[in-house]
C-alpha positions in Angstrom: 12.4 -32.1 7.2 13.0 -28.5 7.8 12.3 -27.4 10.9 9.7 -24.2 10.8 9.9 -21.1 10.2 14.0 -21.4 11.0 16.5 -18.5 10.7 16.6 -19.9 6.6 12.6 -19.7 6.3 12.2 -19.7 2.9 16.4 -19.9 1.7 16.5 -23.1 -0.2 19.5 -22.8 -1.2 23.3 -21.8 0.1 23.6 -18.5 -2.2 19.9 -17.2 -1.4 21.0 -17.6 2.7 24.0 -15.7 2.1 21.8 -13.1 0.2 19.6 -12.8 2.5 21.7 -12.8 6.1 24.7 -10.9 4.9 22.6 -7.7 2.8 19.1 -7.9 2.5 18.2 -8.6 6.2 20.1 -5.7 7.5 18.8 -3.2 5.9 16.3 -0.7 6.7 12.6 0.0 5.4 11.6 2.3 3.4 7.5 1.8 3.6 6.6 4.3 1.1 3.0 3.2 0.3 0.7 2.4 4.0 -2.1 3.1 5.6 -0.7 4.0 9.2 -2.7 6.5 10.9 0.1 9.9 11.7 -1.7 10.5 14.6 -1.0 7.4 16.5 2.1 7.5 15.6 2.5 11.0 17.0 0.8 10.3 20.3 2.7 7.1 20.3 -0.5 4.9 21.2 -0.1 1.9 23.1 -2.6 -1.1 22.4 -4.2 -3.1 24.8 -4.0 -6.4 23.6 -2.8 -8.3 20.7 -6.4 -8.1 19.3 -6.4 -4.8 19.2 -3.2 -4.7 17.1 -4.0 -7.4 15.2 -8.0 -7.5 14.5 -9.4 -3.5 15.1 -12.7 -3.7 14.4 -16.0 -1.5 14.8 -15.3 1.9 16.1 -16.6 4.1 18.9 -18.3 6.1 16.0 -19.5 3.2 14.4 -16.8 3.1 11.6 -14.9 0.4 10.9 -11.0 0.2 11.0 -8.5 -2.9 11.2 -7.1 -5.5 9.2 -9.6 -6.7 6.4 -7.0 -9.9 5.2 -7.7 -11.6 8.4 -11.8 -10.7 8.6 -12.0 -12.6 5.2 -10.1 -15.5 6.3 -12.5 -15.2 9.9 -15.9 -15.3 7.8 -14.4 -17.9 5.6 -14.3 -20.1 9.3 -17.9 -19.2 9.7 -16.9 -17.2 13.0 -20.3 -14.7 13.4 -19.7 -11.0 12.6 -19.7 -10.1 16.0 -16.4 -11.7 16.8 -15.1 -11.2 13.1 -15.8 -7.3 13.8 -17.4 -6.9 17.2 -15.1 -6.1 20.3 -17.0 -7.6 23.0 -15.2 -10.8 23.7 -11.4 -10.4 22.6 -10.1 -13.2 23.7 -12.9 -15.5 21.6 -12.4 -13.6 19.0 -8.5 -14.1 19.0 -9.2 -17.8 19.9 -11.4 -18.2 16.8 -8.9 -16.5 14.7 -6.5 -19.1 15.9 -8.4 -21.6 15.2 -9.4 -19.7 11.8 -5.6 -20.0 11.3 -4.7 -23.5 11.6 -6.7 -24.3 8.9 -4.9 -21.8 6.9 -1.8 -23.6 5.0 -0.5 -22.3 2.8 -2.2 -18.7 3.2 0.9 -16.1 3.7 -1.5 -14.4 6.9 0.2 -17.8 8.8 3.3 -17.1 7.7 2.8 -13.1 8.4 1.0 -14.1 12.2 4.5 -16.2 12.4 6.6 -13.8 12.0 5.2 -10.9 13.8 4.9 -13.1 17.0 8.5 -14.2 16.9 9.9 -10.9 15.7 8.0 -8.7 18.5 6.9 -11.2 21.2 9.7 -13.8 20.9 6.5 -16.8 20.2 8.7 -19.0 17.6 6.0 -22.2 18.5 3.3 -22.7 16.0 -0.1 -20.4 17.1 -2.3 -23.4 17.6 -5.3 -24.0 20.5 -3.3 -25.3 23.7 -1.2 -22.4 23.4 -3.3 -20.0 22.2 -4.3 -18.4 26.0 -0.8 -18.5 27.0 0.1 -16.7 23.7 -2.8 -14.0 24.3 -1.4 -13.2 27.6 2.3 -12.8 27.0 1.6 -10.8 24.1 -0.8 -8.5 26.0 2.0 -7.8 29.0 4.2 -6.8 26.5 2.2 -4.2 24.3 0.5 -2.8 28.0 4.4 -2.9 29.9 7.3 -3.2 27.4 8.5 0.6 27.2 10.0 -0.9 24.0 6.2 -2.0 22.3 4.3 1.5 21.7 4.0 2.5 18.1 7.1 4.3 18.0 9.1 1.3 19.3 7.4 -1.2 17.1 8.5 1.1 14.0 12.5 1.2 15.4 12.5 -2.7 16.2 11.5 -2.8 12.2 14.3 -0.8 11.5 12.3 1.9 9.5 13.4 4.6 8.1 10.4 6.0 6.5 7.3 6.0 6.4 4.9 7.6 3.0 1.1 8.0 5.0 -1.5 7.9 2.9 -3.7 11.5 3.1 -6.4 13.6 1.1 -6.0 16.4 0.1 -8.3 18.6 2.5 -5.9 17.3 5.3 -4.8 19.8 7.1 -1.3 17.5 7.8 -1.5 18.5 11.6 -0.1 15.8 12.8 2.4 15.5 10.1 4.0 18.8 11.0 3.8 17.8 15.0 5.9 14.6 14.3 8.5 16.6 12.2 8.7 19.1 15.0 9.2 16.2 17.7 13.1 15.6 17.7 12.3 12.4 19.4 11.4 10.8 16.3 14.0 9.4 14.7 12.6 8.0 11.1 11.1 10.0 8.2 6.6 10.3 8.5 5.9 11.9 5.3 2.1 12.4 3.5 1.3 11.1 0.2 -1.5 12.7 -2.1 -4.4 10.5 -2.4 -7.3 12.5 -4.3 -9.3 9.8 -4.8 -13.0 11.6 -4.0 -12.3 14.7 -6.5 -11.5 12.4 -8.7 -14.7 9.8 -8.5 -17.4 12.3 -9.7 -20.1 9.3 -10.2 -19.6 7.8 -7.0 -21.5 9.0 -3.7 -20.5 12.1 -1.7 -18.5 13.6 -4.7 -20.6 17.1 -4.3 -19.8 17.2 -0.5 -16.7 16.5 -0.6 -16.4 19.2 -3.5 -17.8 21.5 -1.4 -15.0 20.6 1.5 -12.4 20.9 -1.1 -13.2 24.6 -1.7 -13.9 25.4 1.6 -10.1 24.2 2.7 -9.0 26.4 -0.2 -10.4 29.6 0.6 -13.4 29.3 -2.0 -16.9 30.1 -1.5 -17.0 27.5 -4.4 -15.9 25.4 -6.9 -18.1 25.8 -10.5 -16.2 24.0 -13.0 -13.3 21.7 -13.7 -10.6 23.9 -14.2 -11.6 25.4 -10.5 -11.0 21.3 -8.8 -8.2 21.7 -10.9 -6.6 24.6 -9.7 -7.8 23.2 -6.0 -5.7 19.9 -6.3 -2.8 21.9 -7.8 -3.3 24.1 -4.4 -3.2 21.2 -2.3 -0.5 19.1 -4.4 2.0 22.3 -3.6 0.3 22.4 -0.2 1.5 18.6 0.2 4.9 19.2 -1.4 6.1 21.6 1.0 5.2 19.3 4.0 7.8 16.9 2.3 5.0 15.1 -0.1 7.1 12.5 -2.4 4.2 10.6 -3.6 0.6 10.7 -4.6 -1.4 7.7 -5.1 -4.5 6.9 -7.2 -7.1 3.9 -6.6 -8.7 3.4 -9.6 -11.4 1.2 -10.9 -9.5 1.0 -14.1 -7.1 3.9 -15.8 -9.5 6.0 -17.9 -8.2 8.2 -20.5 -11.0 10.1 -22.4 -9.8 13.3 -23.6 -12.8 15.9 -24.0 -13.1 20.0 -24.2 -12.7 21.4 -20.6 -16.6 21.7 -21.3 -17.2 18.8 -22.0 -15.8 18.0 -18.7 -18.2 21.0 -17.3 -21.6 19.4 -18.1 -20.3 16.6 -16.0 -19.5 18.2 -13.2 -22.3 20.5 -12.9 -24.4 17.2 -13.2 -22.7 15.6 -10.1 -22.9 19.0 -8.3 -27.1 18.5 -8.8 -26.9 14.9 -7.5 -27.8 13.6 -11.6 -26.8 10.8 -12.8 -22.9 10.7 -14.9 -22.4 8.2 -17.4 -19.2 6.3 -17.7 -18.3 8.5 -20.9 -19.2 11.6 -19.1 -17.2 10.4 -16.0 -14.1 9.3 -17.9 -13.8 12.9 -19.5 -13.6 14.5 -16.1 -11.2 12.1 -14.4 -9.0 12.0 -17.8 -8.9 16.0 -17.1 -7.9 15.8 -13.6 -5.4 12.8 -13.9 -3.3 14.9 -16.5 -3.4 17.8 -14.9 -2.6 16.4 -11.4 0.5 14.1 -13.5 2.1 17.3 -14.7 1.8 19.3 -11.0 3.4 16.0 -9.7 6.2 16.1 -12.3 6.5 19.6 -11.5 6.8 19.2 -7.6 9.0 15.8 -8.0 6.3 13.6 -6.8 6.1 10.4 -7.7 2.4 8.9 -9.4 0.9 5.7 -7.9 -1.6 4.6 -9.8 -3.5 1.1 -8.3 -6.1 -0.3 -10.1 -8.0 -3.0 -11.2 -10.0 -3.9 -7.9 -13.8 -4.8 -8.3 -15.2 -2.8 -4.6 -17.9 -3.4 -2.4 -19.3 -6.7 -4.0 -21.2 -7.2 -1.4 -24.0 -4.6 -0.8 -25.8 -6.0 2.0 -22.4 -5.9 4.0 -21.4 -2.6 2.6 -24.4 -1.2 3.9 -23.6 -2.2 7.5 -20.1 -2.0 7.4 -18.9 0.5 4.7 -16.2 0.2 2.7 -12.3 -1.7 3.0 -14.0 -3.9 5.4 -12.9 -7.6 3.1 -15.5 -7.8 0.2 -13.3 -6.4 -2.5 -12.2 -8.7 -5.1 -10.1 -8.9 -8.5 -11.7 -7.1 -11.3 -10.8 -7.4 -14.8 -10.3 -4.5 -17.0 -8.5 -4.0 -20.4 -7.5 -0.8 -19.8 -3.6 -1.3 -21.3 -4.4 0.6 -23.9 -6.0 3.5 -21.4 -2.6 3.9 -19.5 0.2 3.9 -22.7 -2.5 7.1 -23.9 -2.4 8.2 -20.5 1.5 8.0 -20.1 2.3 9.4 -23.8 0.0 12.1 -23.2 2.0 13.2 -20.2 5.3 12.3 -22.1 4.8 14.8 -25.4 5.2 17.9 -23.2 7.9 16.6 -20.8 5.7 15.6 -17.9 5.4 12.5 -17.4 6.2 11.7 -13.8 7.7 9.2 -12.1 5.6 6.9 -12.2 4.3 3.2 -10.5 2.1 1.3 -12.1 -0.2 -1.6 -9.7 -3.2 -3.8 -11.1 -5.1 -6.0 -9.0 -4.9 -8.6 -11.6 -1.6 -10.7 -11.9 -3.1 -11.4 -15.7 -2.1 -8.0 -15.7 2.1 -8.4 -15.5 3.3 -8.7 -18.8 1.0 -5.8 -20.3 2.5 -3.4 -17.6 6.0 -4.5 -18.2 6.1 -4.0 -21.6 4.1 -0.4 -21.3 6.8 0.6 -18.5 9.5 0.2 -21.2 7.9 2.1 -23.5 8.5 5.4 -21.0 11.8 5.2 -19.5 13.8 8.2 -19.4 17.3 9.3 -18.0 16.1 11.1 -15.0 15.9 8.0 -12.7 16.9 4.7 -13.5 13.5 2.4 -13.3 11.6 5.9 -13.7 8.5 4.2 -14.5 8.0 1.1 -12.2 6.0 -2.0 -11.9 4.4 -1.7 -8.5 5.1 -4.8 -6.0 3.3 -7.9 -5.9 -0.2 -6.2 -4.2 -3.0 -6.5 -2.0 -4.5 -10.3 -3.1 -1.0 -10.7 -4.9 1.5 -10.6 -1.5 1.8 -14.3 -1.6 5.0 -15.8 -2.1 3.7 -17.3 -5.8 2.2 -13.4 -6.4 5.6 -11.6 -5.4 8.0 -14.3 -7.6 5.5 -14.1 -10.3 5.5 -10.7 -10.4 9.6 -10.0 -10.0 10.0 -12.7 -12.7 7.8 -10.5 -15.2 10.0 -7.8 -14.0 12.7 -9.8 -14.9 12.0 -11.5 -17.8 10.8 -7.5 -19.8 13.1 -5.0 -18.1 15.0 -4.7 -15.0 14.7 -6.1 -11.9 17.6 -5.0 -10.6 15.9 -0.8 -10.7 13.1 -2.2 -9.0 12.2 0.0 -5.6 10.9 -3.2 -3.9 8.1 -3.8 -1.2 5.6 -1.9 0.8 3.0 -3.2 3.2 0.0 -1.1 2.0 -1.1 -1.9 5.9 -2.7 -0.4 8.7 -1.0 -2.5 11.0 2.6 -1.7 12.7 3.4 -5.4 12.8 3.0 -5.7 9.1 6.7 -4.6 8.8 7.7 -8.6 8.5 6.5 -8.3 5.5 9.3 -6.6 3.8 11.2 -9.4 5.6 8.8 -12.0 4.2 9.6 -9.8 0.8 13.0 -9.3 0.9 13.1 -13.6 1.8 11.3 -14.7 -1.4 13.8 -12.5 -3.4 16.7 -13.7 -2.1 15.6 -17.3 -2.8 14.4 -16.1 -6.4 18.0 -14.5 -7.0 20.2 -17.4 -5.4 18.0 -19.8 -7.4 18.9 -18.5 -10.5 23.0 -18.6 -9.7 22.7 -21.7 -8.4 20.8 -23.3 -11.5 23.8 -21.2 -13.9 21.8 -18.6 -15.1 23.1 -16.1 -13.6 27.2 -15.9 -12.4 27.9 -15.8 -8.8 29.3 -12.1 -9.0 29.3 -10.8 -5.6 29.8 -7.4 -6.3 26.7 -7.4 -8.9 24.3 -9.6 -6.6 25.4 -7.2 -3.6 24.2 -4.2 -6.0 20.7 -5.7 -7.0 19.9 -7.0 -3.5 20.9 -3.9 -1.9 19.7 -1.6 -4.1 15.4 -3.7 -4.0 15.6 -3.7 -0.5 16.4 -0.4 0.0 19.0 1.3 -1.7 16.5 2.0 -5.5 13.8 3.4 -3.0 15.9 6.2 -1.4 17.1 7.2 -4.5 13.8 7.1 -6.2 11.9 9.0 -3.7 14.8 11.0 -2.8 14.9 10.0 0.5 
């Protein structure tokens, strides 16, 4: 019996370890794809307790903010909402999670918890309830006295070297231009381009936040499509010269409706009035804005993340009280293949299309984007349109060799820019570890089983280059 969570967690065989030890684990992390907040990471924050790092929870303003993998796995415990969310009792709440987790095989959260407390506490003993006080206390003296444990020093224990925010467009990127003033800051904080509420014109606060859009743009107003246009295409330059490499897109599906700019008009001006848009009517708009957008981000070298396929806010009696990314999103099912190769081929006639990486919520989803990716290669970059990591629901060990073997099996893994955390947690840095583990064993499994020579030169290259070296080259870092 293996004993757990050794230095070979995961390495099941001789080549993977090698792999693993002698490239992968030394390189650094190129986290272009999070949800890390640029101010704390300016200001440095410290936390006050492992709970706080690991849980967040309601706000002082009543929002909510933390880590909604580990509220799911809470409520599926039947621990009340109060600890799940509520901050009144930390140490309950961290003792119910523990308890939450050692029910938990098989879930990659224990195998993330794992590795977090061994990496940054030294805790290599299973989390379990005779420990769990002791646990909670070392782990508190060191975020509130190790010099070594503020945000900063959590991101240069993980050997980071960037880090891709993600930021809308009325951002004023404040703190993004005080971090690359600080010379103390030694890794790479760059904004990405999410435009996510210009884009949603049928869902609520699209006319406010329409009205915020022009008013960061100089504008008394914004009265048609072309105008939202022109107002992204401010901001996307606006973005570019803070050192902007990528934009993402969270999509319900990929819509691609192509209609008369006046078509798109009626549309709009309905939103604007607070009427009702239908599907048609919204997919004309969004079609408008997506291309345009795709061809300001080819222009400007940005790469397009485009993450869909996520059925949000099932819940409405919880989304009332809690709001939304708070654990009651699920996998949706859309056939929208057909949607994204009009969508790429559109931006491809004129020379446009730009880089691009393509995410679904849905694993059923792998083969479809593999084979639409190959469709749209071009010289410019190998792997210049990418299947996007194993995500969100899909960051389990099966998820990430299901969706590398896809990879594999209809184009080339070895282009392939690798993981990100999509976190808002600076301890989810293990997972590119956690990542980078599983791929190793994938690849050594396959030399060892003769299906692929033991070249070292060649593995070197492909382990190298998914860990880190494809992902510096593709976002030019």
């Amino acid at each position: 019996m293996k004993e757990f969570m050794d230095d070979d967690f995961l390495l099941s065989n001789d080549t993977a370890k090698h792999l693993f030890h002698d490239y992968a684990a030394k390189l650094p992390i190129i986290d272009y794809h999070c949800h890390l907040s640029p101010l704390e990471i300016y200001e440095d924050r410290r936390f006050d307790s492992i709970g706080d790092v690991w849980f967040g929870g309601r706000q002082d303003d009543g929002s909510y903010s933390g880590d909604h993998y580990k509220w799911r796995l809470m409520r599926s415990n039947a621990m009340p909402e109060k600890l799940v969310t509520g901050r009144d009792d930390e140490l309950a709440r961290f003792k119910g999670f523990v308890d939450t987790l050692s029910l938990a095989a098989g879930n990659p959260m224990y195998h993330w918890c794992h590795l977090e407390l061994k990496k940054y506490f030294g805790v290599s003993e299973p989390l379990c309830a005779s420990n769990a006080e002791e646990v909670w206390d070392k782990c508190n003296d060191l975020l509130k006295n190790d010099p070594d444990m503020t945000v900063r020093g959590l991101i240069r224990q993980s050997n980071v070297a960037y880090i891709g925010t993600t930021d809308d467009p009325v951002d004023s990127l404040e703190w993004h231009d005080k971090i690359a003033a600080d010379p103390s800051v030694d890794f790479l904080v760059r904004p990405s381009f999410r435009p996510d509420k210009a884009v949603n014109i049928n869902k609520p606060g699209f006319r406010e936040y329409i009205e915020e859009l022009a008013r960061v743009t100089g504008k008394e107003s914004l009265d048609s499509t072309q105008d939202v246009i022109d107002a992204l295409i401010n901001r996307v330059e606006y973005f570019a010269a803070h050192g902007c490499v990528a934009s993402d897109h969270g999509l319900d599906y990929v819509p691609f409706r192509q209609v008369p700019l006046s078509v798109c008009d009626e549309a709009f001006h309905k939103a604007m009035k607070g009427e009702s848009v239908s599907i048609e009517e919204a997919e004309g708009y969004q079609t408008a804005l997506l291309t345009e957008l795709g061809r300001a981000y080819h222009k400007h070298g940005i790469a397009m993340e485009l993450h869909y396929s996520c059925l949000r806010n099932t819940n409405r009696r919880m989304y009332g009280s809690a709001g939304p990314d708070t654990g009651y999103d699920a996998i949706a099912n859309n056939s929208c293949g057909g949607n994204l190769a009009q969508f790429l081929s559109e931006l491809d006639m004129t020379n446009e299309l730009p880089k691009t990486i393509v995410f679904s919520l849905n694993p059923a989803d792998n083969e479809q984007i593999g084979t639409i990716i190959g469709c749209f290669q071009s010289d410019e970059v190998p792997g210049k349109i990418q299947h996007g990591p194993a995500w969100w629901f899909n960051d389990t060990k099966s998820g990430m060799e299901d969706q590398m073997r896809s990879l594999a099996n209809l184009g080339i893994l070895g282009n392939f820019i690798g993981m990100l955390t999509d976190s808002r947690s600076f301890l989810s840095y293990t997972r590119h570890e956690y990542f980078r583990r599983i791929m190793c064993n994938l690849i050594g499994g396959w030399v060892e089983n003769g299906e692929y020579p033991d070249d070292e030169t060649a593995l070197k290259r492909i382990v190298e280059g998914i860990s880190y070296y494809n992902a510096k080259r593709y976002f030019g870092i």
